[in-house]
N, C-alpha and C positions, 0 to 999 in steps of 0.2 A: 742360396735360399734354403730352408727348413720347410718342407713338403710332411702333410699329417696326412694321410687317410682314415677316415672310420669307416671302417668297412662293414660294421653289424655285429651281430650276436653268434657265437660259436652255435652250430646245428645243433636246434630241438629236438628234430624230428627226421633225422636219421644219426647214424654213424659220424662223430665229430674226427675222425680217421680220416674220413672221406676227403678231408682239407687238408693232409699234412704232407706233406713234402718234404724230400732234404736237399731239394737242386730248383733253382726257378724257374730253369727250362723245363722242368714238369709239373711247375703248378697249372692245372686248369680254369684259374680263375682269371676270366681277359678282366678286371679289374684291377687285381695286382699288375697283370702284366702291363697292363697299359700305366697304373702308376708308376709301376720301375722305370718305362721307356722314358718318361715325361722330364728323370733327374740328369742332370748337367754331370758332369765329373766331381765340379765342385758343391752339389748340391748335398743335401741329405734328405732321404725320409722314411719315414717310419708307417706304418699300418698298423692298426690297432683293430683288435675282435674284443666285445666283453662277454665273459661270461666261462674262461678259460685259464688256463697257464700256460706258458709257451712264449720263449722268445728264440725265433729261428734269423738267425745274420745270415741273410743271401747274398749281399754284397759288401764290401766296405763301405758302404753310402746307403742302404737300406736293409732295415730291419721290420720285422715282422712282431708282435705282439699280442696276446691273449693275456687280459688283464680280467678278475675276477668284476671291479665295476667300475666305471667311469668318475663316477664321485668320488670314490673315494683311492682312486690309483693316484699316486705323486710320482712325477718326473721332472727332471731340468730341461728338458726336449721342449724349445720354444716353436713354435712353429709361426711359418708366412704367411701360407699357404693349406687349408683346409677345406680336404675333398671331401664331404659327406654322401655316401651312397647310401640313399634313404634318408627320411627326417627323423629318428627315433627320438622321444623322451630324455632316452639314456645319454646322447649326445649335450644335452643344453650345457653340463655342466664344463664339459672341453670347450664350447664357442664360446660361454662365458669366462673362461678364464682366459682367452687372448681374444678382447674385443678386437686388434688391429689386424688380425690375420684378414686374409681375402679369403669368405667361403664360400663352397662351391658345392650346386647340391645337383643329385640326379636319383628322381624318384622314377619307374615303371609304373605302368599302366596307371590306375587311378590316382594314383600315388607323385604324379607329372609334375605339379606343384606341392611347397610343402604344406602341411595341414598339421593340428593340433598346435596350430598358433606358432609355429617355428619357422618365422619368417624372416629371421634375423638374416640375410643370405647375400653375399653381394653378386653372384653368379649363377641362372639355370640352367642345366642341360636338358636340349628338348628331343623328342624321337621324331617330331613334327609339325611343319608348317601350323597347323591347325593348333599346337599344342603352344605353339611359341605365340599365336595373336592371342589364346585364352589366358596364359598367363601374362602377356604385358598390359593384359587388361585389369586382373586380378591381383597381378603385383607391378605396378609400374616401375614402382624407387629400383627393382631388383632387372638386370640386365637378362635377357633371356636371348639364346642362340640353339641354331639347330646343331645339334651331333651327330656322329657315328658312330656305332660299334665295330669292333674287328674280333677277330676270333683268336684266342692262342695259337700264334702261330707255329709252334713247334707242335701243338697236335693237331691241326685242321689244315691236311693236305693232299693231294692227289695220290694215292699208293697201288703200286703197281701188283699185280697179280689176283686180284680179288675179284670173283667172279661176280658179275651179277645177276645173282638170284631175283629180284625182284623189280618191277618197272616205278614202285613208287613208292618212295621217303617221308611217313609222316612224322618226324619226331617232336612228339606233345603229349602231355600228360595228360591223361582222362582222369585226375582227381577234380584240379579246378572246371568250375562250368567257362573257360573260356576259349579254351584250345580249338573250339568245332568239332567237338567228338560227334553230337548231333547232327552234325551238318553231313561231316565225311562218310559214319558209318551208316547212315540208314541210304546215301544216295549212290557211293563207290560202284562201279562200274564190278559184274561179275568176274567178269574176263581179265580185269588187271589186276598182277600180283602187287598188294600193298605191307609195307613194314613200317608198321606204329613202333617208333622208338619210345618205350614209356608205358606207364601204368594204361593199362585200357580204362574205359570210362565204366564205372558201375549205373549208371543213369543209362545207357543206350548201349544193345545187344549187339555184338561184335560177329560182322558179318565173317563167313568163312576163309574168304580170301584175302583175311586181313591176318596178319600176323605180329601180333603184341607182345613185345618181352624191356625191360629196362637195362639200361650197360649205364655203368659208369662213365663221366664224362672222358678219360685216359684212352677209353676204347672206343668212345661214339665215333670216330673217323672211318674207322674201318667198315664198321654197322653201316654208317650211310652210304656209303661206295660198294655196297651189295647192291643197292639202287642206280637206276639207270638218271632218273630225276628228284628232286624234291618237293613238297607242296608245305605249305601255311594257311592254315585256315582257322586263324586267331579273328576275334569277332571286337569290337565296340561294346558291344552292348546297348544298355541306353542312354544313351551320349555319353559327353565325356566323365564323368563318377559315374556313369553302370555298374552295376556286380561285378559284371562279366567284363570287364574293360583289361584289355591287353595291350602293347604297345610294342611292337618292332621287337619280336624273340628273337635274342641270340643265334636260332638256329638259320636264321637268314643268312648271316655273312660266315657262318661255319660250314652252312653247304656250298655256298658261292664258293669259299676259302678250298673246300675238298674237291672241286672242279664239276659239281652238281649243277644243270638248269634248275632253276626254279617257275613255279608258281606260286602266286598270292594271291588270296582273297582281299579283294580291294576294301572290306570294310574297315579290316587291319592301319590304324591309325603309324606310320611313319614315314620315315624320309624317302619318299619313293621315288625320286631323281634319283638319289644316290647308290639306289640298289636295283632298282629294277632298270635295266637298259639293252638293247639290242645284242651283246654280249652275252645279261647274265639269264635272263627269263621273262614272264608274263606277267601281268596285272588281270583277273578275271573275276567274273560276278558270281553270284548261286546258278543262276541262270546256263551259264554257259563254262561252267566250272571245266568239268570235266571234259568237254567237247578242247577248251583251252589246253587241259594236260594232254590229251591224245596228239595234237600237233606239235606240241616242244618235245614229246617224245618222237613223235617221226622225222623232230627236224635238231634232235640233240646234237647230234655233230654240229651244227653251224653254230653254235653258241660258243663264246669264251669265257666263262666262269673266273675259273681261275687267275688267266692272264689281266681281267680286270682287275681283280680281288689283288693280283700283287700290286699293279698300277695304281689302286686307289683308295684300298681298305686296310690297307695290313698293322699292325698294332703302333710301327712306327709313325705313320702317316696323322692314323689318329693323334698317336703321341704330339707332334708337331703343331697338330690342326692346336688344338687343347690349350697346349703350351704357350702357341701366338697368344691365343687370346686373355690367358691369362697377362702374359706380359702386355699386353693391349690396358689390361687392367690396373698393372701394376705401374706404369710409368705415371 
């Protein structure tokens, strides 16, 4: 089978650097990586970026692509199988030209379903229960199931020798209003050392005992195993299209994956069978937020992070999960 990803628009708005790689086992994007995992021997596929130049062959069976735009790119690359991550505009003109392919779409946060009328889809991937009854409602013709993310697994792992300086892992952007920058910084507990991985919030004053800096994703493993635990405190908003609507951050199964407990704030829309479990960490309210991180910290030794995360999250797994169902779809 011929496997397409569109994987989106080369970076606006930072360094288009930041994606280039010349080995797969150091790309940090669990998209690709999870694409590449999903191809057979006998498969092929390819990823496509618009808005670039650039064709990088990581394997004999997949290639990579930066094409200037979608309409007007020509190729002989028929494809089966197409993965759209995001619904963009730029896209219609690839699912139009192989109506027979099977496509397959995964939007974050507000974005869950597709919008701007691009509903041509035969597959959605959901972050959650709740996300998956909204849309069989709103799209019935279109098959909707729950997912999981996994982490690159060649960079999100337990690493020996790193001290920890800190009792707790917030890695969130304080640009968008969705991360809980308001939540975490005005309520943080004085006494706990906290490490914001990520731009601080310019909206709400960054208490002292918080310490705000951005890494690269190549080097976030190490940054978070400064920290004794993790937190998430990504919000809803109001309901499901809020502003503010987040869904299931990567940084959940990358701190799981780096042998981190975590915390979640429960308003956080995803799979929470699949990630929060006696193993990996907590589910907690505003309420009792913090009272929640102070106990997985005094009881972080009993947790098994990691050993889950290889048991049940790892990019193969997913890879597997995906693939069933696609071939569920294809027979």
């Amino acid at each position: 089978m011929n496997f397409l990803m569109l994987r989106g628009q080369v970076p606006q708005d930072r360094n288009p650097q930041e994606i280039v790689f010349d080995k797969l086992k150091d790309v940090d994007d669990m998209w690709t990586q999870l694409f590449f995992s999903m191809l057979n021997d006998d498969d092929h596929g390819e990823l496509w970026y618009w808005g670039g130049e650039r064709n990088k062959q990581f394997a004999k069976n997949f290639i990579e692509r930066w094409v200037q735009s979608f309409h007007t790119y020509k190729s002989d690359f028929k494809p089966d199988v197409i993965f759209c991550r995001g619904g963009f505009p730029a896209y219609i003109p690839v699912l139009k030209k192989f109506p027979k392919a099977v496509n397959i779409y995964y939007g974050a946060g507000r974005r869950f379903i597709p919008q701007d009328g691009l509903l041509d889809y035969d597959i959605l991937l959901q972050d959650s229960p709740t996300q998956v009854k909204f849309a069989e409602r709103e799209c019935p013709n279109i098959k909707s199931i729950l997912f999981f993310k996994p982490a690159p697994d060649e960079l999100f792992y337990p690493m020996e020798g790193i001290e920890k300086t800190h009792d707790v892992c917030y890695p969130a952007d304080g640009r968008p209003n969705r991360k809980g920058h308001d939540f975490i910084y005005p309520t943080a507990p004085k006494d706990l050392k906290i490490l914001n991985l990520g731009f601080p919030s310019n909206k709400v004053s960054k208490p002292g005992n918080v310490e705000s800096y951005r890494v690269l994703k190549p080097k976030l493993a190490a940054h978070m195993q400064k920290c004794k635990i993790g937190i998430v405190a990504s919000i809803s908003g109001a309901g499901l299209f809020g502003l503010s609507y987040d869904s299931c951050p990567r940084i959940i199964p990358e701190m799981i994956a780096c042998g981190l407990p975590i915390v979640v704030l429960e308003e956080l829309e995803f799979w929470t069978e699949k990630y929060i479990t006696p193993m990996t960490g907590r589910l907690a309210n505003r309420k009792n937020f913090w009272g929640v991180v102070r106990e997985v910290l005094e009881t972080r030794n009993s947790y098994a992070p990691r050993r889950y995360y290889e048991e049940n999250l790892t990019v193969n797994h997913a890879a597997n999960f995906l693939r069933g169902k696609i071939d569920e779809f294809s027979i």
